[in-house]
SEBAZA-875053 format. One record per residue (C-alpha): x, y, z; residue in three letters. Coordinates in Angstrom, 3 decimals. Each point is the difference from the previous one (the first is absolute). Layout:
BEGIN
[[X,Y,Z],ala],
...
// end
This chain:
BEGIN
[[22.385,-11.351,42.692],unk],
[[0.590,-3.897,0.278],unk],
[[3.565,-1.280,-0.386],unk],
[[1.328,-3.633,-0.915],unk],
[[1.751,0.077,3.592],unk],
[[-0.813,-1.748,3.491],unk],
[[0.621,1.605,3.429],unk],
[[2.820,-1.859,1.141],unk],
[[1.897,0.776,-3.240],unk],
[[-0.412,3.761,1.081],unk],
[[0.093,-0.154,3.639],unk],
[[3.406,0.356,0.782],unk],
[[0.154,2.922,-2.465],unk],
[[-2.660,2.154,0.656],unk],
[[1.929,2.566,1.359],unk],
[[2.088,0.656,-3.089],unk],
[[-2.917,0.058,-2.029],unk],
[[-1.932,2.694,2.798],unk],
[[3.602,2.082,-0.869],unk],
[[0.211,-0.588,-3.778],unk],
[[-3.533,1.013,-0.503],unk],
[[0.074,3.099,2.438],unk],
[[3.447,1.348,-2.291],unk],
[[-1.950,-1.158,-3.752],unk],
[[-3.423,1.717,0.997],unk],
[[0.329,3.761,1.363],unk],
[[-2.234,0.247,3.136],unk],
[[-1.665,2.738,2.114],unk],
[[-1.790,3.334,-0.404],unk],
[[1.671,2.004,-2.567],unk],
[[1.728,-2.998,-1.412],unk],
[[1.311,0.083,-3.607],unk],
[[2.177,-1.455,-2.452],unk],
[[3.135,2.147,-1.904],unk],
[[-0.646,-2.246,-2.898],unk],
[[-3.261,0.225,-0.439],unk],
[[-1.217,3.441,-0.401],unk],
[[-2.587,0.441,-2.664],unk],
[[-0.648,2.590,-2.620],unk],
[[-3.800,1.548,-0.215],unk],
[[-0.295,-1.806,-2.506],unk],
[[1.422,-3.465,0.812],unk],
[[-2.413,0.544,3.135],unk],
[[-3.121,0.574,-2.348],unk],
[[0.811,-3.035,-1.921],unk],
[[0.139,-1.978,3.798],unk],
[[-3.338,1.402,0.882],unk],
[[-1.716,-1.125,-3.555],unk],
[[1.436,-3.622,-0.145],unk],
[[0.689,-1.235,3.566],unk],
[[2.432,-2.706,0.632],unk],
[[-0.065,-0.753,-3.680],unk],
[[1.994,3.144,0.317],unk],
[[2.700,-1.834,2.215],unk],
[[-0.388,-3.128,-1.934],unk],
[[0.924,1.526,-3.242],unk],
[[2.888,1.265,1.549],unk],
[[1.484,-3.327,1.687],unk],
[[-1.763,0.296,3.227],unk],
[[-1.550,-3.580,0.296],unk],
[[-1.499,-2.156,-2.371],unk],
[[-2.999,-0.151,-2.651],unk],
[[-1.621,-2.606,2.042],unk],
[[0.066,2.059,3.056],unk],
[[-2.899,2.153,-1.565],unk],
[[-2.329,-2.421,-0.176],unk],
[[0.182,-0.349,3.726],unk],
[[-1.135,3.380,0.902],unk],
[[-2.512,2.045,0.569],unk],
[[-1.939,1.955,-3.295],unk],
[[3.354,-1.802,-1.550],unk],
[[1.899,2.913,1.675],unk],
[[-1.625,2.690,-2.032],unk],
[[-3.168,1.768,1.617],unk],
[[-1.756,1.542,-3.686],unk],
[[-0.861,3.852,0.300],unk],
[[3.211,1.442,1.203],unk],
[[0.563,3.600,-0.753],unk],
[[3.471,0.995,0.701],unk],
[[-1.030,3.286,-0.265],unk],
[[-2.434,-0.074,2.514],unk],
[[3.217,-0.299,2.337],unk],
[[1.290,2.625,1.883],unk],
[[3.751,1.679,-0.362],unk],
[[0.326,-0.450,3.049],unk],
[[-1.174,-3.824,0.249],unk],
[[2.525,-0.289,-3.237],unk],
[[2.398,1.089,2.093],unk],
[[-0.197,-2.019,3.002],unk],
[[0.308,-3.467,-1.843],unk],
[[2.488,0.919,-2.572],unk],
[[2.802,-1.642,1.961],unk],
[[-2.211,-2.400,2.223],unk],
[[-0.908,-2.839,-2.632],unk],
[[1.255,-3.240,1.049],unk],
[[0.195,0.889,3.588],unk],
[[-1.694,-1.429,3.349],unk],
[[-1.088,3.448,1.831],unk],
[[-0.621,0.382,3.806],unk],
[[-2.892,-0.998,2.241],unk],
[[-1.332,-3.464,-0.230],unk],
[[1.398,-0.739,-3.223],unk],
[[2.208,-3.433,-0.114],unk],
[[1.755,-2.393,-2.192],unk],
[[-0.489,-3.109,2.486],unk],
[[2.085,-3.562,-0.634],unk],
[[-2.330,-2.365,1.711],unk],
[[-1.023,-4.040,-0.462],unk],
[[-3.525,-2.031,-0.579],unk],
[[-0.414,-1.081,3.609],unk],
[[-3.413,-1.528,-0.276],unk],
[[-2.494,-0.633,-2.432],unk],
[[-3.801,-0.210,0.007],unk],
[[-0.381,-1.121,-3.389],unk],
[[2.078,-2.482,-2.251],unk],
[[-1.726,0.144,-2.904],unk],
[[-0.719,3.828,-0.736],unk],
[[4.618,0.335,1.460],unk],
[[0.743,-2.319,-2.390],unk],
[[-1.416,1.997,-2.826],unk],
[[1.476,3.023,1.271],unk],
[[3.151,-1.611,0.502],unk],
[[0.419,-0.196,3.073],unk],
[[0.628,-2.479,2.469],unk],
[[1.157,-0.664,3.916],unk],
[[3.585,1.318,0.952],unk],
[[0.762,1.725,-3.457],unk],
[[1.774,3.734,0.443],unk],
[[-2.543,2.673,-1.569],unk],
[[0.407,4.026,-0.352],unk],
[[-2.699,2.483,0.935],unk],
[[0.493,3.484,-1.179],unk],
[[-2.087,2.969,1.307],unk],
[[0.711,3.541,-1.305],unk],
[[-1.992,2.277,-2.543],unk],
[[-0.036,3.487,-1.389],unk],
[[2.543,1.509,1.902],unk],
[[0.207,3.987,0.504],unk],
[[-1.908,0.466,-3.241],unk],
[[-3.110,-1.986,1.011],unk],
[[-0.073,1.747,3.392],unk],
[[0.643,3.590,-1.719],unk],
[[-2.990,-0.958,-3.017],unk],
[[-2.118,-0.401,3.484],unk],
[[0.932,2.766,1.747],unk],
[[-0.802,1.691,-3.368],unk],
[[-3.514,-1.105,-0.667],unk],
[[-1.184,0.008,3.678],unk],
[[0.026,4.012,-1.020],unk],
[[-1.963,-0.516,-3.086],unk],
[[-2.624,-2.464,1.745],unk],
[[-0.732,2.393,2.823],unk],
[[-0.644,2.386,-2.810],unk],
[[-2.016,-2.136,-2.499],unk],
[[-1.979,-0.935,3.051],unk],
[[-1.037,3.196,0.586],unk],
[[-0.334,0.708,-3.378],unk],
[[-2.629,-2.972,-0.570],unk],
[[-1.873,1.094,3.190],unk],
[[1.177,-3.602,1.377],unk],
[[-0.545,-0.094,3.866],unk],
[[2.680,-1.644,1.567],unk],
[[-0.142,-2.055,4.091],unk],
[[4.140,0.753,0.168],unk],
[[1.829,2.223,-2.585],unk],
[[2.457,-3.095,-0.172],unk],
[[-2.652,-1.588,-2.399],unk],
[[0.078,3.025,-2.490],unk],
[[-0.846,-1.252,-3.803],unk],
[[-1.414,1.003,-3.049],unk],
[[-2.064,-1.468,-2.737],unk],
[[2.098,-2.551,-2.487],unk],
[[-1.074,1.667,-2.781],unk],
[[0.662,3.619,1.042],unk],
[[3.462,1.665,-0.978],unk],
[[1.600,-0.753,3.619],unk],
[[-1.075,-3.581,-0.089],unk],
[[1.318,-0.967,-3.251],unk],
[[3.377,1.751,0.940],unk],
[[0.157,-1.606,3.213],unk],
[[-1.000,-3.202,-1.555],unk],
[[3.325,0.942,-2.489],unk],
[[2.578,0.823,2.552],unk],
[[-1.444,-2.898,2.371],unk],
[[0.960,-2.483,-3.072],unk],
[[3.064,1.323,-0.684],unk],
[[1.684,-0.103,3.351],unk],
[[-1.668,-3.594,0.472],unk],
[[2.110,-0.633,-3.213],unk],
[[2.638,1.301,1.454],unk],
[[-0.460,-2.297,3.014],unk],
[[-0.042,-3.106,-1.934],unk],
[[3.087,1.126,-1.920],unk],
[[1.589,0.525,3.334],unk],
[[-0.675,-3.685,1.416],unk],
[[1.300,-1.683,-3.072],unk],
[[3.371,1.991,0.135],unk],
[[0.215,-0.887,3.446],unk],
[[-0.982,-3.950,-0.579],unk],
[[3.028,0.232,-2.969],unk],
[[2.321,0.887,2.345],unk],
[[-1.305,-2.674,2.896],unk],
[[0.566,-2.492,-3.099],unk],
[[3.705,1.507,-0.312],unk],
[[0.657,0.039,3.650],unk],
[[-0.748,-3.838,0.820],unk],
[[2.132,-0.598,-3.322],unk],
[[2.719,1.413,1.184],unk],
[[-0.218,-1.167,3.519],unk],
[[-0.889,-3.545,-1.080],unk],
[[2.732,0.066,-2.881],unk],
[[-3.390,-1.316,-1.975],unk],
[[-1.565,0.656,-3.260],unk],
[[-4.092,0.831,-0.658],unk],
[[-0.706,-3.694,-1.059],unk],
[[1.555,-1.859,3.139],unk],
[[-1.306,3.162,2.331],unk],
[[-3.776,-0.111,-1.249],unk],
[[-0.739,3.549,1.481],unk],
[[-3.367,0.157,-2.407],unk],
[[-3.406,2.884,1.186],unk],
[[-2.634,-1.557,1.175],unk],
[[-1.627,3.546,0.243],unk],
[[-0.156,3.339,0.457],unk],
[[-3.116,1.792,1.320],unk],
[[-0.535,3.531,0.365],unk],
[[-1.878,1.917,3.067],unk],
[[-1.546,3.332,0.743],unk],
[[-1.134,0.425,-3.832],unk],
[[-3.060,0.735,-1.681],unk],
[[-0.848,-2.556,-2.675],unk],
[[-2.345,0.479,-2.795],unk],
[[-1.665,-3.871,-0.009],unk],
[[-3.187,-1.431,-0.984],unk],
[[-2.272,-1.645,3.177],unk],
[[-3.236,-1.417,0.752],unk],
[[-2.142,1.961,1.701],unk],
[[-3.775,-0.748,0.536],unk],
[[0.433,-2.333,-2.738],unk],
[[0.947,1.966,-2.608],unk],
[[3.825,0.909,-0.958],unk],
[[1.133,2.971,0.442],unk],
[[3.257,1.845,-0.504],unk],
[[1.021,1.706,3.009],unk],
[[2.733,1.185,1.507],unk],
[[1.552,-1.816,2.998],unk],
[[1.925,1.587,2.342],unk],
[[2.451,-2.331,2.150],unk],
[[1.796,2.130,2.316],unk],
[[1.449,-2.253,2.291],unk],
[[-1.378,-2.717,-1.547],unk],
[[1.268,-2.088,-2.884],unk],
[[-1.742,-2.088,-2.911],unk],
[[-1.025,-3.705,0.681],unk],
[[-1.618,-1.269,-3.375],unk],
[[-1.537,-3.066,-0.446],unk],
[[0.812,-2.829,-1.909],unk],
[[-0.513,-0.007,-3.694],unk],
[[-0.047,3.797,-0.463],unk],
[[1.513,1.228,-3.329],unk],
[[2.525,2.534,2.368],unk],
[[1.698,-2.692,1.491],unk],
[[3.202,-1.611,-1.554],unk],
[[-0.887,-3.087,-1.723],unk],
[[2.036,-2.680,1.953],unk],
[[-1.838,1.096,3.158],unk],
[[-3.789,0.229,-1.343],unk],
[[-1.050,-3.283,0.869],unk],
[[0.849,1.095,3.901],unk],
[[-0.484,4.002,-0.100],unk],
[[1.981,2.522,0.778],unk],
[[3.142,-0.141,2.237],unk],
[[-1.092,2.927,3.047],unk],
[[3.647,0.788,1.926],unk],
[[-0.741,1.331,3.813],unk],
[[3.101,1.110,1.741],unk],
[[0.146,-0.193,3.602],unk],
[[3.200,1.279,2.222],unk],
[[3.457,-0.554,-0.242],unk],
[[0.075,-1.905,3.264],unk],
[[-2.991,-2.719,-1.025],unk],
[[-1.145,-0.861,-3.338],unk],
[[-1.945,0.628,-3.093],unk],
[[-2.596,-1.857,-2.229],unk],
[[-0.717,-0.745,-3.557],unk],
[[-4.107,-0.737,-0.247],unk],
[[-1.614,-0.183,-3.276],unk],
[[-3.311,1.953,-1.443],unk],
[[-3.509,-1.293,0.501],unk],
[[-3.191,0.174,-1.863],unk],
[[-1.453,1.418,3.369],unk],
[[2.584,2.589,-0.726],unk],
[[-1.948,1.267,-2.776],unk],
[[-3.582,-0.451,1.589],unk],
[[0.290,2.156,3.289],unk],
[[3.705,2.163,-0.439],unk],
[[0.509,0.692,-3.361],unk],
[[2.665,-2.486,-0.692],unk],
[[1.835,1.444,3.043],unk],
[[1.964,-0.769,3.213],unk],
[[2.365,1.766,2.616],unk],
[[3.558,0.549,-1.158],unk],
[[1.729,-0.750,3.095],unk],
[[0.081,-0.319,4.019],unk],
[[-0.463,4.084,0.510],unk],
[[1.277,1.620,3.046],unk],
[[-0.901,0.399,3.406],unk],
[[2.464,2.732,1.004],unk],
[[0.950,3.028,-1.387],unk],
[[3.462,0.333,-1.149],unk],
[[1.050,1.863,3.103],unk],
[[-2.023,-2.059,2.108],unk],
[[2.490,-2.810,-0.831],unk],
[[3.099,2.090,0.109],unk],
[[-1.400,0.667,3.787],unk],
[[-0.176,-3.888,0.311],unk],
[[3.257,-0.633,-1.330],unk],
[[1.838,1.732,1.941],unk],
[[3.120,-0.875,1.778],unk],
[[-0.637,-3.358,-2.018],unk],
[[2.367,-1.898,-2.301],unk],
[[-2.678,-0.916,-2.660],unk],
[[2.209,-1.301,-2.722],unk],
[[1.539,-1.957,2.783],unk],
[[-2.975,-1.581,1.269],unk],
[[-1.120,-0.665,-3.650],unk],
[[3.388,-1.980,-0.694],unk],
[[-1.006,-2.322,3.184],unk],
[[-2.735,-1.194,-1.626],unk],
[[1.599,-0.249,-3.570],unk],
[[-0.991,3.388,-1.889],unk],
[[3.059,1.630,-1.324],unk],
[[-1.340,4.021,-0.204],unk],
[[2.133,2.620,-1.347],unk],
[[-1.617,3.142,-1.011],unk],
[[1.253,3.411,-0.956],unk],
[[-0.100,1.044,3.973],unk],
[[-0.614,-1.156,3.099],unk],
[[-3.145,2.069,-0.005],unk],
[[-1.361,-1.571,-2.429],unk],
[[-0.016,-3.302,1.053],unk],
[[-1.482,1.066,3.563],unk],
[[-2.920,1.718,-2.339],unk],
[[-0.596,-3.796,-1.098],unk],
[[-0.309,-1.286,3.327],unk],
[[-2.091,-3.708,-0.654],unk],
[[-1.909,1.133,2.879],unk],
[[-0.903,3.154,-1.831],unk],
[[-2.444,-2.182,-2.496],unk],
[[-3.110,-1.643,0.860],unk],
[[1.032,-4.160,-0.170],unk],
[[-0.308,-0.742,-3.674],unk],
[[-1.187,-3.487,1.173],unk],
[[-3.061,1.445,1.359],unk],
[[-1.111,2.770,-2.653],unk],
[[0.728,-2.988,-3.005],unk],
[[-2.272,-2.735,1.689],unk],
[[-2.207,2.642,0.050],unk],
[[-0.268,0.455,-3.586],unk],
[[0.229,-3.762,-0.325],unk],
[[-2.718,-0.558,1.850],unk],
[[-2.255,2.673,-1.933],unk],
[[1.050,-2.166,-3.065],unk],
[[1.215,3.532,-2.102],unk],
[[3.714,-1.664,0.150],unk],
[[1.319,-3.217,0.853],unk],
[[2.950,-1.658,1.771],unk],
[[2.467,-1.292,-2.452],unk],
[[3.953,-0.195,2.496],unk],
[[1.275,2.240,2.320],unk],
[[3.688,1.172,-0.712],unk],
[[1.908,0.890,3.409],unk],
[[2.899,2.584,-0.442],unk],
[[3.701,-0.712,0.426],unk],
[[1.421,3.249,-1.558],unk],
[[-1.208,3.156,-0.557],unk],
[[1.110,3.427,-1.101],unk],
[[-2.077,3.322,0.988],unk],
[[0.192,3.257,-1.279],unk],
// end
């Protein structure tokens, strides 16, 4: 998200927005909010219409749909294709940041690479912007669990010989693959329903903080981008189209300019591509490229990706004040323990400097600014 606010005007502030934000958006594993527990069939309804869902319902606003994704809504969900047990698990959990690596980060435009295709996007040198990084919750990870079961079976079933059981599948158009293909959409739905409850309530907490209404605060989507999907889309291959379907597990979509799937104000430039990086350096906006299309599938990474494991960086953490050290350089951190933030260790990611000139450089995404954290909240 881009807001109508500089850095100095939040500067002094930061850490009452890090606080106000942490208490408005429930973080951590098993996180949930009282007041938002759904019925079955309030959660079917989620799953079939996305964030339309939470737009309906006051959550954001009509324009923000434009700006995302499949407009929010992935077709071919099949809330029945959804376990109880999934069900269960995100009944509460909508509108709510999780654990791991997942971040609502309060950061600022520190360089950028190109004026033209920033301008477009609305963006420009100094201006406050909001990244938000969260998805499925409990439900996605249980409608995985869930299916991994059903793959290993189907796979077997299909006589489909597999190098490492991890890549167990089945044929689209068999019974498991079209209910995987169901339950996949619908807790993607669920995902992008999640992320615009959470961006309604960023928009309330800088109101309230700044004492500022929507018009003078400007806190408009630029986008939002899924990863680890499988998308039904139509590609060239040997020059013929095809429809195929593109998996992007850690990965995300970087379409080129002019392509019907973007949003219209950003066609003539392509597709905004949002790579996190660590809470300690920075992160990048890029935009798609028609090279994109010719050698990845419209595709690029979705982020810096680790180098240590999660207990390798407790290990490395230790006997360290990490928020601390953050807070010398700037960052204000809170998460929902101290575990968590010595999980997110910067040094625990690869330098998202080096792994986005990469995919510069290839020409599948391209350099638009770099935004540099000043607050962030983990779960």
């Amino acid at each position: 998200m881009r807001s109508g606010l500089s850095r100095k005007e939040i500067e002094g502030r930061i850490k009452e927005v890090v606080e106000a934000l942490f208490f408005n958006i429930p973080s951590g594993v098993g996180s949930h909010r009282k007041d938002m527990k759904l019925s079955k069939e309030e959660q079917k309804q989620v799953f079939r219409k996305g964030a339309k869902w939470a737009v309906e319902r006051g959550f954001g606003i009509v324009e923000d749909i434009e700006h995302i994704e499949e407009e929010g809504c992935i077709e071919g969900a099949d809330p029945d294709a959804v376990s109880e047990k999934a069900m269960e698990r995100g009944r509460a959990q909508l509108g709510t940041l999780g654990s791991g690596n997942h971040f609502v980060e309060v950061g600022y435009v520190a360089e950028v690479f190109d004026a033209s295709i920033a301008q477009t996007l609305g963006l420009w040198k100094d201006q406050v912007t909001i990244l938000v990084h969260t998805g499925s919750r409990g439900l996605g990870h249980q409608v995985c669990d869930d299916y991994i079961r059903v793959m290993m079976n189907a796979a077997r079933k299909y006589q489909i010989e597999l190098p490492d059981p991890q890549l167990c599948c089945a044929p689209i158009s068999s019974p498991e693959g079209e209910q995987y293909l169901g339950a996949m959409a619908s807790a993607a739905n669920y995902a992008f329903t999640n992320r615009q409850m959470i961006s309604h309530w960023v928009r309330e907490t800088f109101e309230q903080v700044f004492k500022k209404g929507p018009r003078d605060l400007k806190l408009d989507l630029i986008y939002d981008v899924c990863h680890n999907i499988a998308k039904i889309e139509t590609h060239t291959v040997n020059g013929e189209k095809k429809k195929l379907c593109v998996h992007r597990k850690g990965a995300t979509r970087a379409f080129p300019p002019n392509h019907r799937d973007i949003p219209e104000d950003f066609r003539t430039v392509g597709q905004p591509v949002l790579i996190p990086g660590d809470m300690g350096r920075c992160s990048y906006v890029l935009i798609g490229t028609e090279r994109a299309m010719q050698e990845t599938f419209g595709s690029t990474c979705h982020g810096a990706g680790r180098v240590m494991s999660r207990n390798q960086a407790i290990k490395a953490a230790k006997g360290r004040a990490v928020a601390r050290e953050l807070e010398d350089r700037g960052i204000i951190v809170k998460g929902a323990s101290r575990g968590t933030i010595e999980e997110e260790i910067p040094e625990a990611y690869k330098d998202v400097n080096d792994v986005v000139n990469v995919v510069h450089h290839a020409g599948i995404s391209l350099k638009v600014v770099k935004l540099v954290p000043m607050g962030v909240i983990k779960g």
